[in-house]
C-alpha angles and dihedrals in degrees: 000000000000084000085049096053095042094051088051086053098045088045090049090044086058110039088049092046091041087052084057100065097044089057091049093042084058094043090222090151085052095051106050091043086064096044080054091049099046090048082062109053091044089054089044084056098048111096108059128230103260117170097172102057110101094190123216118299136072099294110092121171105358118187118185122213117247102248115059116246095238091195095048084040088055096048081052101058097046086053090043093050097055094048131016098041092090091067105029146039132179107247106012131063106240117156086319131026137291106265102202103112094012083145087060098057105023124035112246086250094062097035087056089045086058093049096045106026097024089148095051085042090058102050097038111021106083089204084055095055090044091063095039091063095044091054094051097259096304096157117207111249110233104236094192104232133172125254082242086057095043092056103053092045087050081052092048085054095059086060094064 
C-alpha cells in the first residue's frame, strides 16, 4: 500500500513539474503580462489635451496670476483634503485622475466647472465624458461647494 501511494505521489510530482516547462517554454505568462501593459497605456492616452474648452457652469474665461495665493492655497488644500482625497492624488490614478499638471491638460475655467458643477459636466462636457468613461463610470459626487471654495481648492492645485 505504502509502494502504491508513493508511486501516486512520484507520478503526480512529475506530471505537474513537467506542466511547468512546457508553460515557460511557451512564455504564456509572458504574453498575457504585456497585453495588460499595453491596455494600460492606451487607457492612460484616451481623453485629449483641450485648453480651450471652458466646460458648463458659471466659471468663463478663468486666468490665474502668476504668483500662487499661499492663504487661498492653504484653504485648498484643507478642502481638498476632506474631500476630494478619496478620489484623487497628485501624482498617482486612483478612482479619479492624478491632479499634478491639471493646468496643462484642462483651462482653469473648466477645471473649476468640474469641481463646482461635476453632474451638469458629465452629462454635457465632452472632455468629462471622456474621463468617465475612462475611469469605469466612476461619476464625480457634487460636493456643493461654494464659487469662494472652489476657488481656493483650483489655487491648492496649482501647488502640486
Amino acid at each position: 500500500m505504502k509502494k502504491v501511494l508513493m508511486f501516486l505521489a512520484l507520478g503526480g510530482l512529475i506530471v505537474g513539474c513537467g506542466g511547468k516547462e512546457k508553460k515557460e517554454e511557451s512564455g504564456g505568462f509572458e504574453m498575457k503580462r504585456s497585453k495588460t501593459e499595453e491596455k494600460a497605456a492606451d487607457t492612460s492616452e484616451g481623453v485629449p489635451v483641450d485648453m480651450n474648452n471652458d466646460g458648463v457652469g458659471p466659471f468663463k474665461d478663468i486666468s490665474f496670476s502668476n504668483e500662487v495665493d499661499a492663504e487661498l492655497a492653504s484653504a485648498g488644500e484643507a478642502k481638498f483634503s476632506s474631500i476630494c482625497v478619496a478620489c484623487h492624488m497628485a501624482e498617482q490614478r486612483m478612482i479619479g485622475p492624478a491632479l499634478k499638471g491639471v493646468y496643462e491638460r484642462r483651462s482653469p475655467a473648466w477645471v473649476m466647472n468640474m469641481i463646482i458643477n461635476p453632474d451638469v459636466m458629465l452629462k454635457e462636457d465632452p472632455i468629462a465624458k471622456a474621463l468617465l468613461k475612462e475611469y469605469n463610470n466612476a461619476i464625480m459626487l457634487n460636493q456643493n461647494l461654494t464659487e469662494d471654495e472652489t476657488r481656493a481648492v483650483a489655487e491648492y492645485l496649482r501647488t502640486l
